[in-house]
PQR file with spaces between the fields and no chain letter, atoms N, CA, C, O and H, PARSE charges and radii, in Angstrom:
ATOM       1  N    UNK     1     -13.696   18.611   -7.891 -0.4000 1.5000
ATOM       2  CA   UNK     1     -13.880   17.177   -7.868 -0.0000 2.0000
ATOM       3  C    UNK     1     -12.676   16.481   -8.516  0.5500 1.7000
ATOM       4  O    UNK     1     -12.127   15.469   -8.081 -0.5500 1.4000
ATOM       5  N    UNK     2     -12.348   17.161   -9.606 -0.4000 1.5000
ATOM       6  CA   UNK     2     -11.380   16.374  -10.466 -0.0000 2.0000
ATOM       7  C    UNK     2      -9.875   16.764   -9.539  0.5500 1.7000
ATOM       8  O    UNK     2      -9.232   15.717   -9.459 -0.5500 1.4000
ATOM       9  H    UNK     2     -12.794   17.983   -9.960  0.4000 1.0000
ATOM      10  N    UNK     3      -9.330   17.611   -9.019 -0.4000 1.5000
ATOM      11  CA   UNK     3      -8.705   17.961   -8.353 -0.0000 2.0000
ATOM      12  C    UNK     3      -8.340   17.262   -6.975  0.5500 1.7000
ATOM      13  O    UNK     3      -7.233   17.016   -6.495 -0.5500 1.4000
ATOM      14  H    UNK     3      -9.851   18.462   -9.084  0.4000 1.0000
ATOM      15  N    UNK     4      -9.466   17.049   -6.549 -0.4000 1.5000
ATOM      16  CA   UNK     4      -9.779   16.113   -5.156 -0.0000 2.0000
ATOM      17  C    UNK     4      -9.327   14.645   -5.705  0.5500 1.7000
ATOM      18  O    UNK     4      -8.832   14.083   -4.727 -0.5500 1.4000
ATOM      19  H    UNK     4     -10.365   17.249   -6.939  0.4000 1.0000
ATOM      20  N    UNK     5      -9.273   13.739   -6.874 -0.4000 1.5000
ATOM      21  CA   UNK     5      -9.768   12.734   -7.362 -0.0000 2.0000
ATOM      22  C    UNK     5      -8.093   12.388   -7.516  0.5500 1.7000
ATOM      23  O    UNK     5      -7.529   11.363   -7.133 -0.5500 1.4000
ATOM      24  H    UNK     5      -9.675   14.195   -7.668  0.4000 1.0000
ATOM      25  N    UNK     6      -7.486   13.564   -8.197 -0.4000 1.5000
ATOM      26  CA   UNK     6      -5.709   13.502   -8.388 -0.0000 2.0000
ATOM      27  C    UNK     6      -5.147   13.444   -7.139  0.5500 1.7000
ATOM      28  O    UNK     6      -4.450   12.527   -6.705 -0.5500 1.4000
ATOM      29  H    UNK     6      -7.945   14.397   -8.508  0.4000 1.0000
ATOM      30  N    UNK     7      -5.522   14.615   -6.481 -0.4000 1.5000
ATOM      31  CA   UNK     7      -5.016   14.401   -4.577 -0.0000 2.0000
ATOM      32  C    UNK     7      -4.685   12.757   -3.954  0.5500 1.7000
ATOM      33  O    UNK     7      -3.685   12.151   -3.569 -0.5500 1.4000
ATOM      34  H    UNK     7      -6.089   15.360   -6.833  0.4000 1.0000
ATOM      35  N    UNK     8      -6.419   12.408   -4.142 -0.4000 1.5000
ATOM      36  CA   UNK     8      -6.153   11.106   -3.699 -0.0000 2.0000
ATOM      37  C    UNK     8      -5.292   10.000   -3.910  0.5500 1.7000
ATOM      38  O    UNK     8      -4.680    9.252   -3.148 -0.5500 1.4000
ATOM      39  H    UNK     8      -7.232   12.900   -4.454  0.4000 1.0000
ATOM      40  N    UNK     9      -5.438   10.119   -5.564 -0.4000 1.5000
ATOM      41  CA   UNK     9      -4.633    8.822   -6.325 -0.0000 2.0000
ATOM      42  C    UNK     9      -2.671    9.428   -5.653  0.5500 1.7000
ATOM      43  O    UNK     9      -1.913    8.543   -5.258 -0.5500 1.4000
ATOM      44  H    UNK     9      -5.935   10.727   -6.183  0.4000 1.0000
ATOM      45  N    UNK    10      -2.302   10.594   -5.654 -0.4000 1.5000
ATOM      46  CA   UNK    10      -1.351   10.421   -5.447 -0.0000 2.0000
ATOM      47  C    UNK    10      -1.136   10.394   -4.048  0.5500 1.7000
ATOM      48  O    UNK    10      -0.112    9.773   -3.763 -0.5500 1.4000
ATOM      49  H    UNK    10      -2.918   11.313   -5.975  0.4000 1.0000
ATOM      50  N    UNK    11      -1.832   10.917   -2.947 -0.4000 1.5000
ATOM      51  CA   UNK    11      -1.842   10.275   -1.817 -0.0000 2.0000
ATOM      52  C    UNK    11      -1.370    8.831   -1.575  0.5500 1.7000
ATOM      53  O    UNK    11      -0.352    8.505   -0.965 -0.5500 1.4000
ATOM      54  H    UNK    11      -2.664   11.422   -3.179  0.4000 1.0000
ATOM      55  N    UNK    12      -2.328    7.969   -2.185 -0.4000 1.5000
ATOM      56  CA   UNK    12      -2.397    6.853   -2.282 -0.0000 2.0000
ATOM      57  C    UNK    12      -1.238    6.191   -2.906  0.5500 1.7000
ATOM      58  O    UNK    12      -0.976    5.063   -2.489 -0.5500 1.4000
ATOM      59  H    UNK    12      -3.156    8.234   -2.681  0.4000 1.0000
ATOM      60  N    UNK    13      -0.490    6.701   -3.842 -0.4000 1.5000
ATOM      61  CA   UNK    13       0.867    5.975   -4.250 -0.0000 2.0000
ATOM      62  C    UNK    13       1.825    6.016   -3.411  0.5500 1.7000
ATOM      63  O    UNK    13       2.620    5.116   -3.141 -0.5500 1.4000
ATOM      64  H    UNK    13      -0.703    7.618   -4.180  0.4000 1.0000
ATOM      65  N    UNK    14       1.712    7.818   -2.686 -0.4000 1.5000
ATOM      66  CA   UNK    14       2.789    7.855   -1.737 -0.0000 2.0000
ATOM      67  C    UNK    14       3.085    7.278   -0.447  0.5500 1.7000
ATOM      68  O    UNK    14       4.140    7.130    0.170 -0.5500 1.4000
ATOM      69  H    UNK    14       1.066    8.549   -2.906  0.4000 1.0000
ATOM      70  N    UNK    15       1.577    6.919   -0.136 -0.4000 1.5000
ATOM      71  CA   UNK    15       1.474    5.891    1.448 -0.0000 2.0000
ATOM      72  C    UNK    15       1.906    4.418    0.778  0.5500 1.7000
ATOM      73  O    UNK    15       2.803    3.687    1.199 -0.5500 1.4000
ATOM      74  H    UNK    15       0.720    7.039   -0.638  0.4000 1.0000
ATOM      75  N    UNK    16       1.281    4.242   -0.050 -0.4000 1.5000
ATOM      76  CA   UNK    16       1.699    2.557   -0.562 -0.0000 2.0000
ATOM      77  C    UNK    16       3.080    2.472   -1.157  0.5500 1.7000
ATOM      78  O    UNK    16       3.451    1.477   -1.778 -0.5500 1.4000
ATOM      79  H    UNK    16       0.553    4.836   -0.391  0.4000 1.0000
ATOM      80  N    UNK    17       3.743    3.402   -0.981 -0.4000 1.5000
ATOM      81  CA   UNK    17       5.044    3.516   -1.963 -0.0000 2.0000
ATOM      82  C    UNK    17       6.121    2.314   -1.288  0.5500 1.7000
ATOM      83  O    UNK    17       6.403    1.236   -1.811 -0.5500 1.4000
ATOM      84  H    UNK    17       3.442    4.211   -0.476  0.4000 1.0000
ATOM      85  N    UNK    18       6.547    2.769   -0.165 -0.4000 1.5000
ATOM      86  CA   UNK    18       7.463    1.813    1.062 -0.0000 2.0000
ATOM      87  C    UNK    18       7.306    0.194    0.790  0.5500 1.7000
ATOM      88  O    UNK    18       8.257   -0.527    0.490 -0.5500 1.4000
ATOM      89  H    UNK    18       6.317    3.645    0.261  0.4000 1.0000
ATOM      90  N    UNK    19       5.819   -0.299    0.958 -0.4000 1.5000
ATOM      91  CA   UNK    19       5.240   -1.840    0.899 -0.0000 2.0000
ATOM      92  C    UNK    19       5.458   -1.958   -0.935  0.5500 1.7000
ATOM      93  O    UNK    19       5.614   -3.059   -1.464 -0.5500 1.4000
ATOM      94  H    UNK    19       5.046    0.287    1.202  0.4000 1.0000
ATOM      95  N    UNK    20       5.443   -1.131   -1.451 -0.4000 1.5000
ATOM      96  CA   UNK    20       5.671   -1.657   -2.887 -0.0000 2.0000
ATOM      97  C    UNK    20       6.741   -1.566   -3.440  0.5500 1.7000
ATOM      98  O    UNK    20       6.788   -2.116   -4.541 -0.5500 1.4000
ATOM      99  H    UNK    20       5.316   -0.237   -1.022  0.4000 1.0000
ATOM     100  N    UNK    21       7.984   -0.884   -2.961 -0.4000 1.5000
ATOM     101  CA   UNK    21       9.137   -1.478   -3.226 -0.0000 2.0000
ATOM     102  C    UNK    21       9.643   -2.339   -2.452  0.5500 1.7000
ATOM     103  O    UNK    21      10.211   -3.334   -2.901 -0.5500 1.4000
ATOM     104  H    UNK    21       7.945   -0.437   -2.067  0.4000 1.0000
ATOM     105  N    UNK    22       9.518   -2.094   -1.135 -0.4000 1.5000
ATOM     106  CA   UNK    22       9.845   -3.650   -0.782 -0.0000 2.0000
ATOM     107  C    UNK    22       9.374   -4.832   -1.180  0.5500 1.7000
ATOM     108  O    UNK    22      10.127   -5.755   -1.488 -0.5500 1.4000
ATOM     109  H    UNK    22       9.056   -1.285   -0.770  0.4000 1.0000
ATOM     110  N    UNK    23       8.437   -4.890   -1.201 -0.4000 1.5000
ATOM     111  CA   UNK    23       7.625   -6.141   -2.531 -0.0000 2.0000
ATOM     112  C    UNK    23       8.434   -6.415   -3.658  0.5500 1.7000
ATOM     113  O    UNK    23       8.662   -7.527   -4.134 -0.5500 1.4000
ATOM     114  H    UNK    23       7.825   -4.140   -0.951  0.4000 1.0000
ATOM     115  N    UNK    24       8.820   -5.407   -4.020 -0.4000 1.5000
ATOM     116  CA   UNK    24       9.686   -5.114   -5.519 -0.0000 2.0000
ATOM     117  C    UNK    24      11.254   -5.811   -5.246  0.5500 1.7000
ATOM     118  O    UNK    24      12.044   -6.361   -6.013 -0.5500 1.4000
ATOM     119  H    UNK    24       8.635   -4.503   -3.634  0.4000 1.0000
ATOM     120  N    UNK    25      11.293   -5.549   -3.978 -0.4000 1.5000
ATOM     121  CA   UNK    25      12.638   -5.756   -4.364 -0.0000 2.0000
ATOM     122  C    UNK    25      12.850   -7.196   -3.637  0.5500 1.7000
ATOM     123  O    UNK    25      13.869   -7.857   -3.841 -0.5500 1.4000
ATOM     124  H    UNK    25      10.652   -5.102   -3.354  0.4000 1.0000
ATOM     125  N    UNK    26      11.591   -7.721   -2.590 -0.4000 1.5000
ATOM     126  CA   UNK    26      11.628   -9.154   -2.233 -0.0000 2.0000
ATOM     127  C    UNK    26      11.078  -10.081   -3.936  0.5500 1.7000
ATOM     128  O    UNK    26      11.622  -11.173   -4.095 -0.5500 1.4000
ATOM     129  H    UNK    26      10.763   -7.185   -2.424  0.4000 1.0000
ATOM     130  N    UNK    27      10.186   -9.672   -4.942 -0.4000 1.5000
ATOM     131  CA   UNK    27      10.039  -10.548   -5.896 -0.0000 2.0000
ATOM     132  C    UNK    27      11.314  -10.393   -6.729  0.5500 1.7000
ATOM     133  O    UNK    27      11.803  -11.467   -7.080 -0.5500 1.4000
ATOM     134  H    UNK    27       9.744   -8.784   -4.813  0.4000 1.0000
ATOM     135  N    UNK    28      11.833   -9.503   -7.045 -0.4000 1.5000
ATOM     136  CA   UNK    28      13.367   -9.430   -7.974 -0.0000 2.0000
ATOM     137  C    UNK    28      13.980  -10.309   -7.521  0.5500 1.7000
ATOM     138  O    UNK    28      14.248  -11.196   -8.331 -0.5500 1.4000
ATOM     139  H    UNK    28      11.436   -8.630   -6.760  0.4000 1.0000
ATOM     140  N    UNK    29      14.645  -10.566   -5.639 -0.4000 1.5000
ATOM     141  CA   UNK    29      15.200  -11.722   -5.490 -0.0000 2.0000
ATOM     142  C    UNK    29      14.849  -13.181   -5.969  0.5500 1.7000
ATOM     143  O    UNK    29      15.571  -14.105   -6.344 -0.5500 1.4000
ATOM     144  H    UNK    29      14.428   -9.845   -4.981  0.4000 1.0000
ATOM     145  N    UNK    30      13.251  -13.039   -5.799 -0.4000 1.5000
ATOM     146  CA   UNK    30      12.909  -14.644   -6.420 -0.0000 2.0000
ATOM     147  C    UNK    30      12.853  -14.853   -7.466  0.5500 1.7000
ATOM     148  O    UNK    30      12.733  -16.018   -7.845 -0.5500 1.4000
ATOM     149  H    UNK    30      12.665  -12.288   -5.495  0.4000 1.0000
ATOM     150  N    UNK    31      12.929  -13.626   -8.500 -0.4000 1.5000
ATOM     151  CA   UNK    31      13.249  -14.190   -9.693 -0.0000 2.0000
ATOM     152  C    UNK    31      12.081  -13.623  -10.615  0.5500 1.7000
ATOM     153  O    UNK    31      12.391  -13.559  -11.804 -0.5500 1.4000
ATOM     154  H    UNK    31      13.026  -12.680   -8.192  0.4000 1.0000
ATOM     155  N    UNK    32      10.754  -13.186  -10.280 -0.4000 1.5000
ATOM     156  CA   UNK    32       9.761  -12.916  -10.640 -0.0000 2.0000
ATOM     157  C    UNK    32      10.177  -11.335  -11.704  0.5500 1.7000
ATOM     158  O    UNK    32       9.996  -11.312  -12.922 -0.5500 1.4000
ATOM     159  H    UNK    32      10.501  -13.238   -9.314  0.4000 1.0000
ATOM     160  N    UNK    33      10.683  -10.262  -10.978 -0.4000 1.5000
ATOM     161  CA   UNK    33      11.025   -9.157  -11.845 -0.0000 2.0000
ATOM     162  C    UNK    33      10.024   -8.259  -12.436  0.5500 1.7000
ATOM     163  O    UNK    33       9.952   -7.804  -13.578 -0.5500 1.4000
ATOM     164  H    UNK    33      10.830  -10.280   -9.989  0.4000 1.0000
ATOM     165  N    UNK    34       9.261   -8.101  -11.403 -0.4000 1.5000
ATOM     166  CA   UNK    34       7.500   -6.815  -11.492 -0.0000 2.0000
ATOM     167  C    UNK    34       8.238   -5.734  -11.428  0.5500 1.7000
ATOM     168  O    UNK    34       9.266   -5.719  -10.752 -0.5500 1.4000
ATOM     169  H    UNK    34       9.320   -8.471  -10.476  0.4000 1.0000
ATOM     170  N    UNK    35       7.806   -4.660  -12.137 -0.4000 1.5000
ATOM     171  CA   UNK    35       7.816   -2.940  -11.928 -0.0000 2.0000
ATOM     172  C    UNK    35       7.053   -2.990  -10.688  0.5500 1.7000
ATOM     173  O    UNK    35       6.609   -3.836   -9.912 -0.5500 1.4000
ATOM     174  H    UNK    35       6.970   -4.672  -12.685  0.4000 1.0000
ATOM     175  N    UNK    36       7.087   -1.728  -10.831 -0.4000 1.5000
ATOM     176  CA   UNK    36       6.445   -1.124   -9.940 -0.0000 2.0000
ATOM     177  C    UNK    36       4.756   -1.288   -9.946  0.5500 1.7000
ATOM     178  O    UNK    36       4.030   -1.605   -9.004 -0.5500 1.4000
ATOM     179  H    UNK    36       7.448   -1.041  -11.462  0.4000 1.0000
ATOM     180  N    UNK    37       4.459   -1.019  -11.085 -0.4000 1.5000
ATOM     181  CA   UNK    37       2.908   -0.914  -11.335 -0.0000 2.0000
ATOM     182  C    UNK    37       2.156   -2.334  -11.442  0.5500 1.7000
ATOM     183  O    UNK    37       0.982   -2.629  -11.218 -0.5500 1.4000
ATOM     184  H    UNK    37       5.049   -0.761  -11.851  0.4000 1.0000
ATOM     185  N    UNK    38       3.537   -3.306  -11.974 -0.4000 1.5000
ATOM     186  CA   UNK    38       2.657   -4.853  -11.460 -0.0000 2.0000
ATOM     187  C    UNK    38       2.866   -4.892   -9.641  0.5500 1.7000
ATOM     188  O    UNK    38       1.755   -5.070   -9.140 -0.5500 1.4000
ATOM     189  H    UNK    38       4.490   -3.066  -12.156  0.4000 1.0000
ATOM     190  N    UNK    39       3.479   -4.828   -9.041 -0.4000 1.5000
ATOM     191  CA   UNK    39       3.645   -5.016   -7.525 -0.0000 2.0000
ATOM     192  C    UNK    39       2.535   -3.750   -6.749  0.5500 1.7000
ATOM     193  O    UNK    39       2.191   -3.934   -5.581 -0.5500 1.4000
ATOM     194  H    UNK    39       4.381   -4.684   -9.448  0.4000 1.0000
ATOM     195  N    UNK    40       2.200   -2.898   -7.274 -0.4000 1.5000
ATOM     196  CA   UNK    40       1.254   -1.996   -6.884 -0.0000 2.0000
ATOM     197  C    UNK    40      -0.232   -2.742   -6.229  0.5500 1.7000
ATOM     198  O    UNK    40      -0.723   -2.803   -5.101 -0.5500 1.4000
ATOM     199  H    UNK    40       2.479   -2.749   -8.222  0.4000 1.0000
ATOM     200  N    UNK    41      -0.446   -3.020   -6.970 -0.4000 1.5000
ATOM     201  CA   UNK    41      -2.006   -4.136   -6.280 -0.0000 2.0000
ATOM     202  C    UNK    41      -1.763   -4.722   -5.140  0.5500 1.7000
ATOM     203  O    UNK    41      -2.758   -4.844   -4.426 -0.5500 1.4000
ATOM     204  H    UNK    41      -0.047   -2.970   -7.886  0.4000 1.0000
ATOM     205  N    UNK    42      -0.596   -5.203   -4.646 -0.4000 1.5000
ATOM     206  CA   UNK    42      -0.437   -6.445   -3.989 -0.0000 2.0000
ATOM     207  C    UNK    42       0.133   -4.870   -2.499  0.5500 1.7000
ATOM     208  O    UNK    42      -0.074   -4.716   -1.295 -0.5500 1.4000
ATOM     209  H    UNK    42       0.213   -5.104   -5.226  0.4000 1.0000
ATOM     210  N    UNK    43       0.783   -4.178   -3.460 -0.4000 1.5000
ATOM     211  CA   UNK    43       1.758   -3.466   -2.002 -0.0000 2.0000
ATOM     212  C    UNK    43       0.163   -2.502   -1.787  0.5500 1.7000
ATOM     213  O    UNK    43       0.092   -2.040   -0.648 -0.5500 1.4000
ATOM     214  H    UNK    43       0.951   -4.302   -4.438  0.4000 1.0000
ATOM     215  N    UNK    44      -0.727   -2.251   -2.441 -0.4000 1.5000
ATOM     216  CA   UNK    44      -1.802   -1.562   -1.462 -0.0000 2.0000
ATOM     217  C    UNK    44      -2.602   -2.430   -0.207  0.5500 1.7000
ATOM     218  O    UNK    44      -2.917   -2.036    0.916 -0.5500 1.4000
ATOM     219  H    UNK    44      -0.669   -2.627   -3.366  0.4000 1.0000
ATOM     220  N    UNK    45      -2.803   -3.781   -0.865 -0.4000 1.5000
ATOM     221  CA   UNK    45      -3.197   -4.482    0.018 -0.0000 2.0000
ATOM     222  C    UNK    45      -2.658   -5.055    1.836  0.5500 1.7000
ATOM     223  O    UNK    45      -3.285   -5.314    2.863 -0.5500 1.4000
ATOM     224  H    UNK    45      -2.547   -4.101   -1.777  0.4000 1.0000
ATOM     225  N    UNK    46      -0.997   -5.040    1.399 -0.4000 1.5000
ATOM     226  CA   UNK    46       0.215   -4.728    2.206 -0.0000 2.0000
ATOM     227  C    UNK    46      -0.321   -3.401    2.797  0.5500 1.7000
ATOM     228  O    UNK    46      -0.686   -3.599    3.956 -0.5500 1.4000
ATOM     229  H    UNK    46      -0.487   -4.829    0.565  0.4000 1.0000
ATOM     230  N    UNK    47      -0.463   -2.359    2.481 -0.4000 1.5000
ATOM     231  CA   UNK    47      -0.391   -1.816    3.480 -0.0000 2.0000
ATOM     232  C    UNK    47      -1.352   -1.073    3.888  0.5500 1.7000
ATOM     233  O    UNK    47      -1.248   -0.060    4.579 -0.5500 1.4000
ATOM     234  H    UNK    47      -0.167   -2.198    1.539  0.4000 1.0000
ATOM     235  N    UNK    48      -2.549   -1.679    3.368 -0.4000 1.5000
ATOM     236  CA   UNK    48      -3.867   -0.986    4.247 -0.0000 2.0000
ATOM     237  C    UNK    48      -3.752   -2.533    5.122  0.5500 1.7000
ATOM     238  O    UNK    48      -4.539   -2.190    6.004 -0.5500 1.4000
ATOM     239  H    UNK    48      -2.634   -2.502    2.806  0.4000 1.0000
ATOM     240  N    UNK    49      -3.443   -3.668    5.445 -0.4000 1.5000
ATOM     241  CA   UNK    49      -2.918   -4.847    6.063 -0.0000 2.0000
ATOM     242  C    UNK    49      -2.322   -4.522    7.913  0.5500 1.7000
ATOM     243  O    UNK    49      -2.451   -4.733    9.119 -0.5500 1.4000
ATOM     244  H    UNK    49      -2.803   -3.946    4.728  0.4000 1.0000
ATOM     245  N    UNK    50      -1.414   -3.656    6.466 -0.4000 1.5000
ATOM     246  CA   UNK    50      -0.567   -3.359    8.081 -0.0000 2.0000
ATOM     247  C    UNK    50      -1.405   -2.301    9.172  0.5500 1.7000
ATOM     248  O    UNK    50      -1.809   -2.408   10.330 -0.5500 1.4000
ATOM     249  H    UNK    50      -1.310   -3.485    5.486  0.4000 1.0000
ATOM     250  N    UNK    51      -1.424   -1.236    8.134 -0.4000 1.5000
ATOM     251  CA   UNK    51      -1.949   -0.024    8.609 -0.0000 2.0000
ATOM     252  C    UNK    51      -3.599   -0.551    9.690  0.5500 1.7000
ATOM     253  O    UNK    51      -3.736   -0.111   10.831 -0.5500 1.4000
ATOM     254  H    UNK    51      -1.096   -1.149    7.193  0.4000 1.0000
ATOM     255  N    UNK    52      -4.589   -1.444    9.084 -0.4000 1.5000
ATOM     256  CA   UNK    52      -5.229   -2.703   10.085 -0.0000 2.0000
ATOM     257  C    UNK    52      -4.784   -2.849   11.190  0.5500 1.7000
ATOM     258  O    UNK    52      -5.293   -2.316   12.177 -0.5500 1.4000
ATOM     259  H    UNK    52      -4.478   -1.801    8.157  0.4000 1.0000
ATOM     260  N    UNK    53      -3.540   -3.749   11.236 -0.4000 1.5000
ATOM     261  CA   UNK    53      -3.438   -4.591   11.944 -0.0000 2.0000
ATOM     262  C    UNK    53      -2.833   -3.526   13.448  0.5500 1.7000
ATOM     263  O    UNK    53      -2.941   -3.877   14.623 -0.5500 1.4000
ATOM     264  H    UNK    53      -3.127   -4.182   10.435  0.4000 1.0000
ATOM     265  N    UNK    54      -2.206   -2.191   12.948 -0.4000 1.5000
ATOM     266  CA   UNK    54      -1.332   -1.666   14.085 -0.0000 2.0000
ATOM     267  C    UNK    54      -2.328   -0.325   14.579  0.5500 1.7000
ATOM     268  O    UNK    54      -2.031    0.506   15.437 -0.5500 1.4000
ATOM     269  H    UNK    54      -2.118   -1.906   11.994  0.4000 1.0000
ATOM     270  N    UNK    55      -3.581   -0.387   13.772 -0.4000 1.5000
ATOM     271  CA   UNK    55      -4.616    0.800   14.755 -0.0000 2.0000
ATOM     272  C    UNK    55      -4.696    0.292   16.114  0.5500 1.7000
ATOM     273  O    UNK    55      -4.349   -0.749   16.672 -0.5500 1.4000
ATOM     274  H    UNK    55      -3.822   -1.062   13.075  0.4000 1.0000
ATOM     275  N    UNK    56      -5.253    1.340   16.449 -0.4000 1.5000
ATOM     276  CA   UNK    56      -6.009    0.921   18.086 -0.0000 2.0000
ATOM     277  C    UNK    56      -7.075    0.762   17.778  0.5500 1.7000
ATOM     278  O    UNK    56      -7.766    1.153   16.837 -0.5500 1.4000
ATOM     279  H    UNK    56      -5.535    2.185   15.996  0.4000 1.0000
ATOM     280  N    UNK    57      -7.334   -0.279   19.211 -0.4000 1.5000
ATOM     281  CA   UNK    57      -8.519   -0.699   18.842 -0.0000 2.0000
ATOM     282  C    UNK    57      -9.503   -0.047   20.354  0.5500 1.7000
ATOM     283  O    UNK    57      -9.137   -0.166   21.523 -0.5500 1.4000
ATOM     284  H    UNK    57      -6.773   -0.597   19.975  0.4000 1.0000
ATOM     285  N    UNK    58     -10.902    0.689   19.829 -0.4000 1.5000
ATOM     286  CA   UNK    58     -11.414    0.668   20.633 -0.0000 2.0000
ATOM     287  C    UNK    58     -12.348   -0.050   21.444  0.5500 1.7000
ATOM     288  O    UNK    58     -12.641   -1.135   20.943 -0.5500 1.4000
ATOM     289  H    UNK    58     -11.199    0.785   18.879  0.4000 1.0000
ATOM     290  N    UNK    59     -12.995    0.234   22.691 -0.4000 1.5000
ATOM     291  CA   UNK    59     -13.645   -0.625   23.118 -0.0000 2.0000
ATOM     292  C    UNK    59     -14.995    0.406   23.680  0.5500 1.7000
ATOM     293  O    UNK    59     -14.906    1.338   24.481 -0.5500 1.4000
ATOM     294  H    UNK    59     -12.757    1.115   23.098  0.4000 1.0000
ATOM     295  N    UNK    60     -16.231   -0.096   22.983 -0.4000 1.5000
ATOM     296  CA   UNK    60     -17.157    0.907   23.301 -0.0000 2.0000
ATOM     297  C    UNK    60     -18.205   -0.124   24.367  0.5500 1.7000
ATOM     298  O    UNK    60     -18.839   -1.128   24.042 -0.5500 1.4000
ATOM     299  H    UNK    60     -16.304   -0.852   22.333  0.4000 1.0000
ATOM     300  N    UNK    61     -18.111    0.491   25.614 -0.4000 1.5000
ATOM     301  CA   UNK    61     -19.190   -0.306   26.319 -0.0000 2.0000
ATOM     302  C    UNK    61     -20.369    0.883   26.916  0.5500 1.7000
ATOM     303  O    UNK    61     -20.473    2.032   27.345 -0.5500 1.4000
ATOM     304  H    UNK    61     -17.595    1.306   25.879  0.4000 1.0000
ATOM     305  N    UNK    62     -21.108   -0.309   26.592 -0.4000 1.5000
ATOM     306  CA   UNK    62     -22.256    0.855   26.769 -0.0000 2.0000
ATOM     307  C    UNK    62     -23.096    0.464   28.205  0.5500 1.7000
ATOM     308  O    UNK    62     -24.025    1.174   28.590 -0.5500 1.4000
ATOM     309  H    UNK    62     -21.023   -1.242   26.244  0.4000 1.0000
């Protein structure tokens, strides 16, 4: 369980990793200046967003 629980969390940093430095490095330009771990919240949301928006979508007719 506890094993499974680490899997995930780092799963999860490594898919959100991409959307959270780019985040990182679009707020540094504005001036804001987040690590990583403040821009983390925002880049998971980014990219379960994206990851949304570019599934397929099925169509079940019955």
């Amino acid at each position: 369980m506890i094993r499974a629980l680490i899997g995930a969390i780092v799963i999860l940093l490594v898919s959100t990793f991409p959307a959270t430095w780019l985040m990182m490095l679009f707020l540094g330009n504005v001036g804001l200046e987040l690590s990583y771990w403040g821009t983390l919240p925002l880049g998971i949301l980014v990219s379960t967003l994206i990851g949304g928006v570019t599934a397929p979508t099925f169509v079940v007719k019955s």
